[in-house]
C-alpha positions as CSV (number, residue, x, y, z in Angstrom):
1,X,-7.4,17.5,-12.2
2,X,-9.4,17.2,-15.2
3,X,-8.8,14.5,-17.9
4,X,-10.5,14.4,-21.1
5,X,-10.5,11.4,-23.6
6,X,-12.4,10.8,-26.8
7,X,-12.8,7.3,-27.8
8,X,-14.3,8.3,-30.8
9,X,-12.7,6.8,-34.2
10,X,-13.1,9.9,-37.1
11,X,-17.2,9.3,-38.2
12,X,-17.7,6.2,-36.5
13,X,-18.4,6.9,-32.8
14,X,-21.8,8.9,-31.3
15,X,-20.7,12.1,-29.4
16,X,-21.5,10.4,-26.3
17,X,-18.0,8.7,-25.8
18,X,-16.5,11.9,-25.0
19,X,-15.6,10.9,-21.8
20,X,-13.8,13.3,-19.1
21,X,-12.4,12.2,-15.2
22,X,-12.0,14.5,-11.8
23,X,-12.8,14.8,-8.5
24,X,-16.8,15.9,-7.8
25,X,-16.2,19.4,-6.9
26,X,-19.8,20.2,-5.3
27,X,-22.5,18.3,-3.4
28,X,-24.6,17.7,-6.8
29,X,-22.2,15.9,-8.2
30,X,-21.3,13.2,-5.5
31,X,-25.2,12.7,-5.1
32,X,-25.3,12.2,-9.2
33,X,-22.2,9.6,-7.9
34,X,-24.0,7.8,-5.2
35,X,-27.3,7.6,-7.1
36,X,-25.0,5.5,-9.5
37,X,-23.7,3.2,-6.9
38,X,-27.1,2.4,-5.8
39,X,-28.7,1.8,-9.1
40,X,-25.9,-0.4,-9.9
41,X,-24.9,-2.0,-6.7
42,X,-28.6,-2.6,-5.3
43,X,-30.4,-2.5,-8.7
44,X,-28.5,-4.4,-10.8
45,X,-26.9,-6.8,-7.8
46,X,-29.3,-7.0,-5.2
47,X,-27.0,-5.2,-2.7
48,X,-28.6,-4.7,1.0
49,X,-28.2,-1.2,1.3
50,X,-28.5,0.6,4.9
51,X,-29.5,4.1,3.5
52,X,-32.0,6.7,5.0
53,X,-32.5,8.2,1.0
54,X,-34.2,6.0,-1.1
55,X,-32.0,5.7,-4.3
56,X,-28.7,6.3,-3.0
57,X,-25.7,4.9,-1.8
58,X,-25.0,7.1,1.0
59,X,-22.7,6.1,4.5
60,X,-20.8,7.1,7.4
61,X,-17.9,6.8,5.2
62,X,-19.0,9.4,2.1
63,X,-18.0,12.8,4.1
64,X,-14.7,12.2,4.6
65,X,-14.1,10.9,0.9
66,X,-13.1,12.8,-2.2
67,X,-15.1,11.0,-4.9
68,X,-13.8,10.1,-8.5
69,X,-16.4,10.7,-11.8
70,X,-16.1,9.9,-15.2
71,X,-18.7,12.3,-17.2
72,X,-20.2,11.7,-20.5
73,X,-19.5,15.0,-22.1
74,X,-22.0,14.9,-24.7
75,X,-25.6,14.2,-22.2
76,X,-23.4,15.6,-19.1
77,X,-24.3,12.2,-16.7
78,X,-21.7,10.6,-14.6
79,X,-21.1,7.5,-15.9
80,X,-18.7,5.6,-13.6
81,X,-17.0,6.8,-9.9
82,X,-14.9,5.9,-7.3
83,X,-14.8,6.2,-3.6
84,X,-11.4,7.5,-2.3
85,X,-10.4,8.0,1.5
86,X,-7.1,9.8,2.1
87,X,-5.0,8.6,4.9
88,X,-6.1,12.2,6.5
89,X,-9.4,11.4,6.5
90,X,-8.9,8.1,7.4
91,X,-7.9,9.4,10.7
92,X,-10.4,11.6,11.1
93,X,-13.2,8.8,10.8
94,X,-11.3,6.4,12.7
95,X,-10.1,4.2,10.3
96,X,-10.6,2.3,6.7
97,X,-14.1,1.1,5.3
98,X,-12.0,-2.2,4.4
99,X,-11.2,-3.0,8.1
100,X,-15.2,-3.7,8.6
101,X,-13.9,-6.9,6.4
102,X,-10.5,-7.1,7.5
103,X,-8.0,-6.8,10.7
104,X,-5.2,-4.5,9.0
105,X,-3.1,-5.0,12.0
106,X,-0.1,-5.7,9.8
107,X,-0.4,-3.0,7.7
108,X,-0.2,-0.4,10.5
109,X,3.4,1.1,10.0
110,X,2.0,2.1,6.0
111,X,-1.0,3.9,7.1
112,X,0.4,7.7,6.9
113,X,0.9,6.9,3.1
114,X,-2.6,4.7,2.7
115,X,-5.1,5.7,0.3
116,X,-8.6,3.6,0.1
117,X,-10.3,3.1,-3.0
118,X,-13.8,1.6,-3.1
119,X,-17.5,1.7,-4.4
120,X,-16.0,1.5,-7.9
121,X,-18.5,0.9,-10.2
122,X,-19.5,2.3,-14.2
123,X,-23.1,2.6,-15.6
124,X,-23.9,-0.4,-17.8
125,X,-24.2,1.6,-21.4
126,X,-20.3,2.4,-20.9
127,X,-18.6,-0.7,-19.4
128,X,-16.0,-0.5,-22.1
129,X,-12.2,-0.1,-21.3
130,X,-11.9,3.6,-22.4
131,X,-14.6,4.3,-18.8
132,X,-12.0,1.9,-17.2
133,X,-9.0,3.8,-18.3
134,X,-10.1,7.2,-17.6
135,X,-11.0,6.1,-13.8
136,X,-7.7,4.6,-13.8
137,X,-6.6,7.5,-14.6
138,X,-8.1,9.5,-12.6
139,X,-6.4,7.7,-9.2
140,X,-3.2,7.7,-10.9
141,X,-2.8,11.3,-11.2
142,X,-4.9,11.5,-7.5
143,X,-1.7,9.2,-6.3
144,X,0.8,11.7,-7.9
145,X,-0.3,15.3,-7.4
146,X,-1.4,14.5,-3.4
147,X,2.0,12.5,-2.6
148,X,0.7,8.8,-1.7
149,X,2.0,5.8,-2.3
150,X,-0.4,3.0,-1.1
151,X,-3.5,2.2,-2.5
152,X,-5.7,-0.7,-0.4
153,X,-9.4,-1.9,-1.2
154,X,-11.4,-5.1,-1.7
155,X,-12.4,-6.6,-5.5
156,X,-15.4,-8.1,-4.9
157,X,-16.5,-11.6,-6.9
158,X,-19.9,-12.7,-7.1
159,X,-21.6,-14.8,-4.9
160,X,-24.2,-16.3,-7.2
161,X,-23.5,-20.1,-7.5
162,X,-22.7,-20.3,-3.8
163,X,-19.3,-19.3,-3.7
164,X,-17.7,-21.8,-5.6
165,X,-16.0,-19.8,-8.6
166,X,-14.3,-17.0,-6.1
167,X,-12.7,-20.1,-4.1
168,X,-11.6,-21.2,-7.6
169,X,-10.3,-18.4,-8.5
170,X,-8.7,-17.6,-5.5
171,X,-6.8,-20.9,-5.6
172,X,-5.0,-19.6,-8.9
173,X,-3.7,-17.1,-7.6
174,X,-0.6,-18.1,-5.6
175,X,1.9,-16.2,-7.4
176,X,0.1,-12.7,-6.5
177,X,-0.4,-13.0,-2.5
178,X,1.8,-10.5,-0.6
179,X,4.7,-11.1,1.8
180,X,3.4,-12.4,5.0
181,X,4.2,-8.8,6.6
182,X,1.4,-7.4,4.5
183,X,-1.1,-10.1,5.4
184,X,-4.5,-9.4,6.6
185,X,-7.3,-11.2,8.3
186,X,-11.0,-11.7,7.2
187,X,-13.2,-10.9,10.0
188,X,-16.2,-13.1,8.2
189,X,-13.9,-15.9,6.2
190,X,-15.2,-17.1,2.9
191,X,-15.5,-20.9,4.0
192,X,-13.3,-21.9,1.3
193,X,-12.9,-25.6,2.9
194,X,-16.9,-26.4,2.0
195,X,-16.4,-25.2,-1.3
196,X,-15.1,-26.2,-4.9
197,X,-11.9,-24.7,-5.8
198,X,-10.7,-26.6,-9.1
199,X,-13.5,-25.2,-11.4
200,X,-13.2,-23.3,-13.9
201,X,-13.4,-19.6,-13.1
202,X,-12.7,-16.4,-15.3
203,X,-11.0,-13.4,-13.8
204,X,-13.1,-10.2,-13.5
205,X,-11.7,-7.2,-15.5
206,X,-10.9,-4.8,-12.2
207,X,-9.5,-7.7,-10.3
208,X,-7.8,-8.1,-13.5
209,X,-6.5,-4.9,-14.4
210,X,-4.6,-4.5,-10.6
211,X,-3.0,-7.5,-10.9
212,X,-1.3,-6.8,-14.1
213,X,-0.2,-3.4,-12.6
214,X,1.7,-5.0,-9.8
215,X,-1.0,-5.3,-6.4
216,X,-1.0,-8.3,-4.3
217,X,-3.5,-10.1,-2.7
218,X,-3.1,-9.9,1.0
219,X,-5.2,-12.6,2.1
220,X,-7.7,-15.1,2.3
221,X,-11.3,-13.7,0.5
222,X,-13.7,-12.4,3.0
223,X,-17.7,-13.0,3.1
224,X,-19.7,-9.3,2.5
225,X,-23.3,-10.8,3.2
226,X,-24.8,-7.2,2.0
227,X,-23.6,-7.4,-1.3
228,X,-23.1,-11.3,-1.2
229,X,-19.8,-11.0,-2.5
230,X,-16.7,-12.6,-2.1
231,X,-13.9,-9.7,-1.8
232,X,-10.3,-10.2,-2.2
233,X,-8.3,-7.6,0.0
234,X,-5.6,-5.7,-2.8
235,X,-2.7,-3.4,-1.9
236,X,-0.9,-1.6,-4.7
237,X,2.3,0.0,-4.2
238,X,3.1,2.8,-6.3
239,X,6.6,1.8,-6.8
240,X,5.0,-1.6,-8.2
241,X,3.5,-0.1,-11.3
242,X,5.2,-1.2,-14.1
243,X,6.7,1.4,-16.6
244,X,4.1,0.4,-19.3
245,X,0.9,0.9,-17.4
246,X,2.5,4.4,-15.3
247,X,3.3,5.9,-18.9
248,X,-0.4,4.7,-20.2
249,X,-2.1,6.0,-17.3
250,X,-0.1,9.6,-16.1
251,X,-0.2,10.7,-20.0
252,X,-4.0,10.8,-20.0
């Protein structure tokens, strides 16, 4: 499941936005991956990250996940990944990384068809929306060729002023929250009662990019004190995706 793109315009572009997307097929690879999330996630955010190798991103979770890389073509480095847990695999482990966030209760009945995407995160020379596109991508054509139709995870929002711009921004957005059978439950509540909601608050790109394809928020924001986050719980039907953004995405 290899997809290449080349973001080049003729004579313009360095070599180095030759960008391709699959699955990491070898133990290198998904270390390359995790070393990533680290630098990012606990260099770049401060993350509190439990791991027993210093410079990686490594849980109890990354064994039973198939992990998603976008490669720079030209120096060979991955250059953005994602985490995904089949609904297999999420038996075999005993369940979803989100529902150390969440009770899923309500989503029970839609587990045999529930992916889990997570960890998502892109080096900071190529945070551009060709990196975005080709991850996109990427779970697309995951979706397709393994049969599944849900995908679940949380889009986190910083944390930095307190909390006060993810209650904002969680305030606005009404018309995307799920029918109450697809509600879930944060186990460690963002208190959004102590905080401002009426500010003004700019929606992150990822957060950004599933809304317009058609996933709903299933609940109140939930606290993630490692990463001081606020994460919003997202489920994405398949069905969902418009026409537009299926054609845009399966052609890559």
């Amino acid at each position: 499941m290899t997809t290449t793109l080349d973001t080049r315009p003729q004579g313009t572009r360095p070599a180095r936005q030759k960008l391709s997307v699959d699955i990491a097929r070898c133990d290198r690879e998904i270390l390359e991956a995790q070393k990533l999330r680290y630098r990012v996630f606990a260099g770049e955010l401060g993350a509190n990250l439990a791991t027993r190798t210093p410079g990686v991103d490594h849980d109890i979770y990354d064994p039973y996940c198939d992990h998603l890389v976008v490669r720079d073509e030209t120096s060979g480095e991955i250059v953005g990944t994602y985490r995904i847990l089949s609904p297999e695999n999420a038996r075999r482990i005993g369940g979803y990384y989100t529902e150390n966030e969440f009770d899923l209760t309500r989503l029970q009945h839609l587990r045999p068809h529930l992916v889990e995407i997570g960890r998502s995160c892109v080096h900071p020379d190529f945070r551009t929306g060709a990196t975005i596109t080709m991850l996109w991508a990427g779970l697309a054509r995951y979706m397709r060729e393994n049969g599944h139709e849900y995908l679940i995870g949380c889009a986190s929002i910083s944390m930095g002023d307190g909390g006060h711009a993810a209650a904002s921004l969680y305030s606005q957005l009404g018309e995307q929250m799920s029918p109450l059978e697809y509600r879930v439950f944060p186990r460690c509540p963002l208190p959004l009662a102590a905080l401002k909601n009426d500010l003004p608050a700019e929606m992150p790109p990822l957060i950004k990019g599933y809304l317009r394809a058609g996933a709903y928020v299933c609940g109140d924001p939930a606290w993630d004190p490692d990463f001081n986050t606020a994460d919003l719980p997202l489920l994405l039907s398949m069905s969902r995706v418009g026409d537009r953004y299926a054609r845009h995405f399966l052609s890559r």
